[in-house]
C-alpha positions as CSV (number, residue, x, y, z in Angstrom):
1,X,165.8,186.8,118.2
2,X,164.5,183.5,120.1
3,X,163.6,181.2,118.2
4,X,159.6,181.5,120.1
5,X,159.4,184.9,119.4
6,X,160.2,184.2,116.0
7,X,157.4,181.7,115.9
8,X,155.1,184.3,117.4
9,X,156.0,186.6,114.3
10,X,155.4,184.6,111.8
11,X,151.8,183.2,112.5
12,X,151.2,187.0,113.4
13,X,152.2,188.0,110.2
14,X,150.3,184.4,108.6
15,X,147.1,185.9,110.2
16,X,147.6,189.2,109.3
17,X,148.2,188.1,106.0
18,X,144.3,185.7,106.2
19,X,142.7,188.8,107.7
20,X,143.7,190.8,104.2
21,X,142.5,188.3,101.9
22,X,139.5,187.9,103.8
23,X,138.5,191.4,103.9
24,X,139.3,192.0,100.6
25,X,136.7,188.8,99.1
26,X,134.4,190.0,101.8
27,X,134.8,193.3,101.7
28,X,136.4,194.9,98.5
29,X,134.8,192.7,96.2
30,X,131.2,194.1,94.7
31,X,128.2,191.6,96.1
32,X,126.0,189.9,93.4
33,X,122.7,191.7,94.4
34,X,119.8,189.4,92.3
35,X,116.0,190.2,92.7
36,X,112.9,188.6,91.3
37,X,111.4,190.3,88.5
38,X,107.8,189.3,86.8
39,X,105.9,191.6,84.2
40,X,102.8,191.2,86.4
41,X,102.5,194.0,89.5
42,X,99.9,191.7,91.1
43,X,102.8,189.4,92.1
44,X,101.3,186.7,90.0
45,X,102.9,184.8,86.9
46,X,101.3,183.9,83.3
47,X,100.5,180.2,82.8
48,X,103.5,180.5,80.1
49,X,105.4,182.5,82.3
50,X,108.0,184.4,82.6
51,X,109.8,184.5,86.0
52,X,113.3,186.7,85.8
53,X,116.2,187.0,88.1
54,X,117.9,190.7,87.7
55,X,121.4,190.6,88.8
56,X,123.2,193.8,89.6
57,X,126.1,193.0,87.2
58,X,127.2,190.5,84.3
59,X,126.9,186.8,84.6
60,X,128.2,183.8,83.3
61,X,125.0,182.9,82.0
62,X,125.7,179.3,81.6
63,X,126.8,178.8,85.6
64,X,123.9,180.5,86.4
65,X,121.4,178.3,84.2
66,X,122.7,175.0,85.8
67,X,122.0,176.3,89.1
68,X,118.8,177.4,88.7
69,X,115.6,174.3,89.5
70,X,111.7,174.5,88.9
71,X,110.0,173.1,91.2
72,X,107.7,171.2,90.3
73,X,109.9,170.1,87.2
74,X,109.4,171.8,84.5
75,X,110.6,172.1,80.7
76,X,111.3,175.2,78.9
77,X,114.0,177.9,77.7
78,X,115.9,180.7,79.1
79,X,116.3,183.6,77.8
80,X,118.8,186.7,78.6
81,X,118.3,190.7,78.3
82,X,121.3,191.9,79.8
83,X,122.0,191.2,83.2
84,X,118.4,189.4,83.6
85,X,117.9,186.0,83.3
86,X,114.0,185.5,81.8
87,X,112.7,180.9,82.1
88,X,110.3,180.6,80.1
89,X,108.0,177.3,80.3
90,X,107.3,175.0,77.2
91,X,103.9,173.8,78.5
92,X,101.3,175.8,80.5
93,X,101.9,175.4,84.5
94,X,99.5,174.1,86.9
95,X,97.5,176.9,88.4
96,X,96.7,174.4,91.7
97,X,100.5,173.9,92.5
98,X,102.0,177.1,90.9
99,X,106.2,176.9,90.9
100,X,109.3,177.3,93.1
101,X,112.0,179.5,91.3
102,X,115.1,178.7,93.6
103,X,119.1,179.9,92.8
104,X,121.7,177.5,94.2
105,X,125.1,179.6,95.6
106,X,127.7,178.9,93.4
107,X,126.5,180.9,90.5
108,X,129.4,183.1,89.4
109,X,129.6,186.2,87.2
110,X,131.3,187.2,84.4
111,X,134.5,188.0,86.3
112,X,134.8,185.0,88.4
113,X,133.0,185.9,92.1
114,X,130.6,183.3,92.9
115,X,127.0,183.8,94.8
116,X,127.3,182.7,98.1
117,X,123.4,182.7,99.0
118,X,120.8,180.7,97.7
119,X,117.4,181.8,97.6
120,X,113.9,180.4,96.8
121,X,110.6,181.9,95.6
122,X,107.2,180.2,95.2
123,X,104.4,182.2,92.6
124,X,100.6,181.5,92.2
125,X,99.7,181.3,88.4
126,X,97.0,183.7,87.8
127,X,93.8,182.6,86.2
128,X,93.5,183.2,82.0
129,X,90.9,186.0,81.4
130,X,89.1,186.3,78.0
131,X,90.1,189.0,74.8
132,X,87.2,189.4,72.7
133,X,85.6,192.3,70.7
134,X,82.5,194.4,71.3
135,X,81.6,195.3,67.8
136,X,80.2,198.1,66.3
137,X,79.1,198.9,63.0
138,X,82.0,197.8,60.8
139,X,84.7,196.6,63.4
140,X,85.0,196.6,67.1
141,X,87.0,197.4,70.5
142,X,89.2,195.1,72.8
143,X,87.1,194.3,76.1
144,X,89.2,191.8,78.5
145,X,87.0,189.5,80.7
146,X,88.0,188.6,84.4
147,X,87.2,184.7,85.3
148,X,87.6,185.7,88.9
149,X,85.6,189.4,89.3
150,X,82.8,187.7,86.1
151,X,83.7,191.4,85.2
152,X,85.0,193.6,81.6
153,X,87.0,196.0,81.0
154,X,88.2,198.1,78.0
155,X,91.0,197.9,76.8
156,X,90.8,200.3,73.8
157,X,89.0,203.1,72.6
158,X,89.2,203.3,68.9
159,X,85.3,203.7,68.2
160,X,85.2,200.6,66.7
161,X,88.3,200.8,64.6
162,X,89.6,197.0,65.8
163,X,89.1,194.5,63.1
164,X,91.8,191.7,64.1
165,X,93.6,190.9,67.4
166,X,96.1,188.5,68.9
167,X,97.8,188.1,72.1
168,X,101.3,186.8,72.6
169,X,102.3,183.7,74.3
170,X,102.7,185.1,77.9
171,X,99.7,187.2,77.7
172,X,101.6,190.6,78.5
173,X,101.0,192.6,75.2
174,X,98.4,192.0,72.3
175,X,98.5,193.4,68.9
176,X,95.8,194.7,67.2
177,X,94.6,196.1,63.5
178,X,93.1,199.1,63.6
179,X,91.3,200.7,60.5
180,X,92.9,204.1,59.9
181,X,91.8,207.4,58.1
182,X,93.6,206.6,54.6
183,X,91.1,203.5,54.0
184,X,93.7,201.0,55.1
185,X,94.6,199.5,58.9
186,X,97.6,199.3,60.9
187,X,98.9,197.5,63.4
188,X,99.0,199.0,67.3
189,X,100.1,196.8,70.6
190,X,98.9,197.4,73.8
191,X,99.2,195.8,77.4
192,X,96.9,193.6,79.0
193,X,96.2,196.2,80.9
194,X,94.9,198.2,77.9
195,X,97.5,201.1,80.1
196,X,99.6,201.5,76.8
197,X,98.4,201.5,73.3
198,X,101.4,202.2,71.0
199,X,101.6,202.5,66.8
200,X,103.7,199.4,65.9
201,X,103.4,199.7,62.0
202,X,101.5,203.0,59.6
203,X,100.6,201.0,57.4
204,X,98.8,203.9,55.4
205,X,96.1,202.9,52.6
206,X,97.5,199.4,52.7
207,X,95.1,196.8,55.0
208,X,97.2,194.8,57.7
209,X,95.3,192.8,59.1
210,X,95.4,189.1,61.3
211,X,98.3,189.6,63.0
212,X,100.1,186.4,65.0
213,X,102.9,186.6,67.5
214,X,106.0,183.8,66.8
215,X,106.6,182.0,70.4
216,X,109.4,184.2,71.6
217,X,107.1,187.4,70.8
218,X,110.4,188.6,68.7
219,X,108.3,188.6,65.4
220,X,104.7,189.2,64.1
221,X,103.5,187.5,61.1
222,X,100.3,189.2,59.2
223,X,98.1,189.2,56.4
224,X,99.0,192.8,53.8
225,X,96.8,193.8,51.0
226,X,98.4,196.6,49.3
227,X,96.7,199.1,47.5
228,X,97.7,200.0,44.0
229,X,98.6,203.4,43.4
230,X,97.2,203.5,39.6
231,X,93.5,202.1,40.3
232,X,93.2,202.6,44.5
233,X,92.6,198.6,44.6
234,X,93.6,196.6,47.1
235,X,96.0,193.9,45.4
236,X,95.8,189.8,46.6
237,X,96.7,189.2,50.2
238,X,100.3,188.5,50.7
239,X,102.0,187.1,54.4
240,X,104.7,189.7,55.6
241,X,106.7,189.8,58.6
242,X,107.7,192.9,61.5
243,X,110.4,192.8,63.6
244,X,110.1,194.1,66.7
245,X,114.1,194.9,67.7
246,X,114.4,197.2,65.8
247,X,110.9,197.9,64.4
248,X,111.0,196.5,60.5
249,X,108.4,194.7,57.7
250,X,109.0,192.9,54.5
251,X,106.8,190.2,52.6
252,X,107.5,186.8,53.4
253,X,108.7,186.1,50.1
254,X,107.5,187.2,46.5
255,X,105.1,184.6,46.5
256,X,103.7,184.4,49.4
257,X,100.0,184.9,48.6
258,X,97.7,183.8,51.1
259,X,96.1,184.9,54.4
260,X,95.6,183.0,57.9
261,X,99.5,183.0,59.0
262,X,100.3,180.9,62.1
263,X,103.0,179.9,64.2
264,X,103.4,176.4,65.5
265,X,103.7,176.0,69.4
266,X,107.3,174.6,68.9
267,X,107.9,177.7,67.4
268,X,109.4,175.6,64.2
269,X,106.7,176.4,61.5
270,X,105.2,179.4,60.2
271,X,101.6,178.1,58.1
272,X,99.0,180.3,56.4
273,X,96.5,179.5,53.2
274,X,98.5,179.6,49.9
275,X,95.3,181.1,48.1
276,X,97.3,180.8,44.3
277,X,98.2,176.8,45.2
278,X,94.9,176.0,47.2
279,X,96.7,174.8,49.7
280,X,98.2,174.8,53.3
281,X,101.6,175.9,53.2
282,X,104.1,175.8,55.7
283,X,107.6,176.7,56.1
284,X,110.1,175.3,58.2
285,X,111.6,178.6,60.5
286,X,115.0,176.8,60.8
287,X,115.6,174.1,58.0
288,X,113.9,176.3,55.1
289,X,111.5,172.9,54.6
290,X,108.5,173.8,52.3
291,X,105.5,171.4,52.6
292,X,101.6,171.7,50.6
293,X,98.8,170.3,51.9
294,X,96.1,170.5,49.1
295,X,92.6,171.5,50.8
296,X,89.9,173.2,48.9
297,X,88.8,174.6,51.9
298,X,90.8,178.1,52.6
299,X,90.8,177.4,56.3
300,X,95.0,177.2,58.2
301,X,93.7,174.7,60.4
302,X,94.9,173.9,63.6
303,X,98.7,172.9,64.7
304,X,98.6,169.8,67.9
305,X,100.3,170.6,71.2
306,X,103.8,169.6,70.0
307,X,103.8,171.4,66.4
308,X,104.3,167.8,64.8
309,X,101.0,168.1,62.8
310,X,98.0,169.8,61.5
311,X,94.3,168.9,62.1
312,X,92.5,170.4,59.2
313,X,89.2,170.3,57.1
314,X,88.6,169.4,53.2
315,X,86.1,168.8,50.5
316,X,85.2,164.7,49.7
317,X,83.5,164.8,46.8
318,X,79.9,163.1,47.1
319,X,77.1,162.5,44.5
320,X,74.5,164.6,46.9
321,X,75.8,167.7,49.0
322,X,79.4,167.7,49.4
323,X,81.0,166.2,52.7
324,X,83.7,168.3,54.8
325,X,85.9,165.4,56.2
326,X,88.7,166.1,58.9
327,X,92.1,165.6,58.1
328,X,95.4,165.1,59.8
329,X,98.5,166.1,58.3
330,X,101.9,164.6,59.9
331,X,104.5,167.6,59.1
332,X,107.7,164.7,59.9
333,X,106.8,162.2,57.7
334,X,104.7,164.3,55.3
335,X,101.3,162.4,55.1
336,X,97.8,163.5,55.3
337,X,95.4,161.2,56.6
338,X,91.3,161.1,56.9
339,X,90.7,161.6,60.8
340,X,87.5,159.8,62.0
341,X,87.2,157.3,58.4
342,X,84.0,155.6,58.4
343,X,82.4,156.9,61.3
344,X,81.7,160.6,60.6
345,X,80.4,159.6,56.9
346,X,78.0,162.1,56.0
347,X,79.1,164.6,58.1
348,X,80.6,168.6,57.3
349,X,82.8,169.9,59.5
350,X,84.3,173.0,60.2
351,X,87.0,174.4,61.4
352,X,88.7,171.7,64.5
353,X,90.4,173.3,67.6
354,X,93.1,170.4,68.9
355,X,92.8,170.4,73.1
356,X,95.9,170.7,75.0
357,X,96.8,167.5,75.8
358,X,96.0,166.9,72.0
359,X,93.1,164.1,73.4
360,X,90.0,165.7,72.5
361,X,88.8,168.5,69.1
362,X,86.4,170.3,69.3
363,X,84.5,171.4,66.7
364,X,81.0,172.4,65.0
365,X,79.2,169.6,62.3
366,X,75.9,168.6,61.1
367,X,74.4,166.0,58.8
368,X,75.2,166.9,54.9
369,X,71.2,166.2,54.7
370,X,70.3,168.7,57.7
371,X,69.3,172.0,56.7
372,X,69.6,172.9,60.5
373,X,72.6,174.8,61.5
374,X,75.8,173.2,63.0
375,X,76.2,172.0,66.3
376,X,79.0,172.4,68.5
377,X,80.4,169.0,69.5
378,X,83.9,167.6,72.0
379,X,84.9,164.4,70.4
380,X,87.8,161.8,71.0
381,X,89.6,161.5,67.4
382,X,88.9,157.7,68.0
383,X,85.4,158.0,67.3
384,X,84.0,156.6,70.8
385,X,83.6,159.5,72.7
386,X,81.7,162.7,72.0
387,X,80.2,165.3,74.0
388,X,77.2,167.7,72.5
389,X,78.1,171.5,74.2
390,X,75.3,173.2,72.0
391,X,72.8,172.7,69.7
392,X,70.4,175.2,68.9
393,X,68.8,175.6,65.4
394,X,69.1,179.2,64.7
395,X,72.6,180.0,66.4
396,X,75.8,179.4,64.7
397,X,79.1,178.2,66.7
398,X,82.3,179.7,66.2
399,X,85.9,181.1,67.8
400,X,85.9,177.9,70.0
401,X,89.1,177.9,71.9
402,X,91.0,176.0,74.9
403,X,91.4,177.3,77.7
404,X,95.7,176.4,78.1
405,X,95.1,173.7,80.9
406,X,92.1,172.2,78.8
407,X,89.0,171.8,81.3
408,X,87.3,174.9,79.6
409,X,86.1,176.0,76.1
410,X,85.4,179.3,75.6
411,X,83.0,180.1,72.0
412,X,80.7,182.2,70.3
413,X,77.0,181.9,69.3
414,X,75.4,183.9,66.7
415,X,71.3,184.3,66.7
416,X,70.5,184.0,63.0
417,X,67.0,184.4,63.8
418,X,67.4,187.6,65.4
419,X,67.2,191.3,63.5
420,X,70.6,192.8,64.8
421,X,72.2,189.0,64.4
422,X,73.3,189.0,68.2
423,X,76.5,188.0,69.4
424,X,77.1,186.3,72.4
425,X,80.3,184.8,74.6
426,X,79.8,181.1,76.5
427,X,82.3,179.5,78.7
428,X,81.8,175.6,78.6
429,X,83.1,173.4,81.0
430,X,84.2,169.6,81.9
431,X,81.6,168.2,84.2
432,X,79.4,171.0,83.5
433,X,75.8,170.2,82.1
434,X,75.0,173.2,80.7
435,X,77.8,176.2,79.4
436,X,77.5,179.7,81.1
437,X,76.6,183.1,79.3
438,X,79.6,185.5,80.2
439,X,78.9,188.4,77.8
440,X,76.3,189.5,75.5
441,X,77.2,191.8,72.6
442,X,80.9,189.9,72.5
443,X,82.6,188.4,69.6
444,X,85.4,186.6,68.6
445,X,87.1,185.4,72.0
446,X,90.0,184.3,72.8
447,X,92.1,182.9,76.0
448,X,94.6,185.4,77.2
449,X,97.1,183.8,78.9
């Protein structure tokens, strides 16, 4: 054979050889197929997310984390359910910019292939609407209020068998206590489209009630009376936990007395009222740490942004009517502190509600010597700044709560004065003079996200 013919056969068979390999990478080899998944049809994300990507087979889930970026940045955790990849953010997102979800190639799976595409997708953060109850003679129903439509709707249809209610971090499901026909309540869930109400725990003659959601909505905490089967009486409140993968419940611990369980935003602590040690108690989720924080007053208090501390209300003893001081208790270096020392002397609080960025409290106070009722009040914990939101002598103020970016308060007012006590639901605003009625015959409200 010449020796160019033989030249010609070899880079034919070279090619030959290129065109296999090729076609078998491009061809042979199963493409990574990923799509964007949200829980929210309306194409909109929660202001705690989450944002998925579903890949069509397994992943090597830590490639794929390093080559996913948030745009703007942003903190927060992933978390896997089989093939999909679920961020979820550690602080509410901006509902002006919203966020870029974007995949770089190079992403592989499980068996080695690598994603050869990037892609990018931007979401608007939908606005948080408001849970509260319409009540009816001994408990209530869920109503959900739309910030965009000023419109409600019902979420359940219990005839007024809702007596507690909580909505998990990301807004999708809520969990409510329902009273039931054997004289005790149990504990149902249902979407925030009120589409799917479904029995989470039978709780029979016991009462469940004040159920809280832990951060990755993996766990509910609540407040259990159980009824004694010798004298039909409901025994002290104990803190018990469900599981919600598989479905399971157990106390806490054995002594675990107490009601008013909450989870921390760091999703570290669990806290509730220790009603047999007076006291705060909370429990470290991952170290086992036990700390007490003596208060008299059999309030939980309220955790700041970072889960770091606890703004809370006690007695201070006075030779008139007793004061109800604010108090700030540093969970890392286990101190309590007075909040506002020397310049709210003479004052009772109530319960404090940290804002967001942990800069402002709001809460309701009055003079020890007033015999009016309390006002409702935004003020800087450094004592200079403080903003009066409402002030009328015969209504109480209560259920005060941030809205997650902070520039709105949502609260209740009761009517003292009137027959039927009426209820109604105000939405306060920064830079607003006065707040806005949103609904009459509402109670209890509360942001969902």
């Amino acid at each position: 054979m010449k020796p160019l013919y033989r030249t010609i056969l070899i880079l034919l068979v070279v090619l030959f050889a290129a065109i296999l390999i090729i076609f078998q990478f491009t061809y042979l080899q199963p493409e990574i197929d990923v799509q964007i998944v949200i829980p929210d049809e309306a194409g909109q994300i929660g202001v705690y997310g989450p944002v998925g990507l579903q890949f069509s087979q397994p992943m090597d889930r830590t490639s794929v984390e390093s080559h996913i970026t948030i745009t703007p940045k942003t903190p927060g955790r992933f978390e896997w359910v089989e093939n999909t990849v679920w961020f979820f953010p550690e602080m509410p997102l901006d509902q002006v910019q919203g966020i870029t979800l974007s995949l770089r190639a190079g992403a592989k799976s499980a068996e080695g292939e690598s994603l050869n595409k990037s892609m990018d997708s931007s979401f608007t953060i939908r606005k948080p609407e408001i849970l509260y109850l319409v009540l009816d003679q001994s408990g209530g129903d869920l109503w959900r209020w739309n910030a965009t439509t000023q419109t409600s709707t019902a979420l359940t249809d219990t005839g007024g068998a809702v007596i507690d209610f909580a909505p998990n971090r990301t807004g999708e499901r809520i969990v409510y206590a329902a009273e039931n026909a054997e004289g005790g309540s149990d504990l149902w869930v249902v979407d925030r489209k009120g589409e799917e109400s479904t029995l989470l725990l039978d709780c029979g003659p016991d009462h469940c009630s004040q159920p809280v959601w832990s951060q990755d909505s993996a766990q509910i905490a609540y407040a259990r009376q159980v009824r004694s089967a010798s004298t039909s009486l409901l025994q002290p409140s104990q803190i018990w936990m469900v599981s919600l993968d598989p479905v399971a419940t157990s106390a806490l611990s054995e002594d675990a007395n107490g009601h008013s369980p909450s989870f921390s935003p760091n999703g570290q602590w669990l806290g509730f009222y220790d009603t047999a040690q007076s006291a705060i108690r909370v429990l470290g989720l991952e170290t086992s740490q036990e700390i007490l924080i003596p208060t008299s007053m059999e309030e939980m208090g309220d955790w700041s942004p970072d889960g770091r501390s606890l703004l809370f209300i006690d007695l201070i003893p006075s030779a008139l009517e007793p004061e109800v001081g604010l108090y700030i208790a540093d969970l890392k270096n286990s101190t309590v502190q007075r909040a506002l020392e020397g310049e709210s002397d003479g004052t009772s609080f109530s319960q404090p509600r940290y804002s967001p960025d942990a800069e402002w409290v709001a809460v309701s106070l009055r003079a020890v010597n007033d015999t009016a009722a309390k006002a409702l009040w935004v003020l800087n914990l450094n004592g200079k700044d403080i903003n009066l939101i409402a002030n009328e002598p015969a209504k109480t103020y209560s259920a005060y709560h941030w809205n997650p970016s902070g520039y709105q308060l949502v609260y209740q007012s009761l009517d003292t004065s009137s027959a039927n006590f009426r209820s109604q639901i105000w939405l306060w605003q920064w830079g607003k003079d006065e707040s806005q009625l949103i609904v009459e015959n509402g109670a209890r409200p509360v942001w969902l996200p």
